[in-house]
N, C-alpha and C positions, 0 to 999 in steps of 0.2 A: 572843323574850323577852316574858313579859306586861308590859303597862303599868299595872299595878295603880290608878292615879291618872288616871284615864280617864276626865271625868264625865259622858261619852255613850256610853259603851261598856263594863262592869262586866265583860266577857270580853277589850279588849282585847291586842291582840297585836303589836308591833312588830318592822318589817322593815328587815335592815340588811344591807348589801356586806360580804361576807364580803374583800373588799379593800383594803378602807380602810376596814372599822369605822363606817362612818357611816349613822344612819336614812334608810333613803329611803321610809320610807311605814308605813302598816297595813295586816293583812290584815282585807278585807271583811266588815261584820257580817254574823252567820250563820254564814259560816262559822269566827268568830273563836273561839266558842261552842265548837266540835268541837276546833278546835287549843288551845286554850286548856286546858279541860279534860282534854287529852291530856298537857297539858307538866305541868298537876297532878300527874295519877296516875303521873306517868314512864313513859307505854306509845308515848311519839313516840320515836323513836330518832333519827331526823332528818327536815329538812324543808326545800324546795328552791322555791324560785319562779322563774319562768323568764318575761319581759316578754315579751309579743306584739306591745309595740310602738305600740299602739293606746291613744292619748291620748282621753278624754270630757270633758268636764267639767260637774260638778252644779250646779252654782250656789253661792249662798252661804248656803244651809237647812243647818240642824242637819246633820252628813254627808257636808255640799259639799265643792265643791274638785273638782282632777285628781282622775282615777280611770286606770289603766293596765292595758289587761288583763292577763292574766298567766295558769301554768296552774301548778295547784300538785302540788310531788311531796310527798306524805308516807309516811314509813318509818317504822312502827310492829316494835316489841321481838316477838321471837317467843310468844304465846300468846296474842297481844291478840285477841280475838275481831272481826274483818276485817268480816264481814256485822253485826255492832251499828252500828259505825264508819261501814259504809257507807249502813243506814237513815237514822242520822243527820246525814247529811251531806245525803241525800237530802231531808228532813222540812227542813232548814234552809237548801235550797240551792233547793227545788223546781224540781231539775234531773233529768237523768236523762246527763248528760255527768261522771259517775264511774264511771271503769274501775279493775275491783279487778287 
């Protein structure tokens, strides 16, 4: 669900237990950018996070806090063009650990 009302993050994205309904987090700017604007255009069909378990933590800067790794599934609607989605995941993740 976007967080529209986000005043560090204008893509925000908020992550919740699909078993008890309760927020347990946001997804990481950058990548919030790509899901975000997915759930706009209605081209995410669904979207899954999966903990690695692995707690950091930022300090208390604009941002800070826990941070938990995580690896994200997303399910995009049949015709979504896969290789745009995946540039830009790349361009905002400057990663190269996205498998289409």
């Amino acid at each position: 669900m976007r967080e529209t009302t986000n005043a560090y993050d204008q893509y925000a994205v908020l992550v919740y237990d699909t078993t008890n309904g309760q927020n347990v987090g946001r997804i990481p700017l950058g990548l919030s950018s790509v899901i975000s604007n997915a759930i706009t255009e209605r081209s995410l069909a669904r979207s899954t996070v999966f903990s690695m378990g692995t707690l950091r933590h930022d300090g208390p800067q604009r941002g800070g806090g826990p941070k938990i790794e995580c690896v994200y599934l997303l399910e995009f609607n049949e015709g979504v063009d896969i290789g745009r989605i995946a540039a830009l995941l790349h361009d905002e993740l400057h990663s190269d650990n996205i498998f289409l």
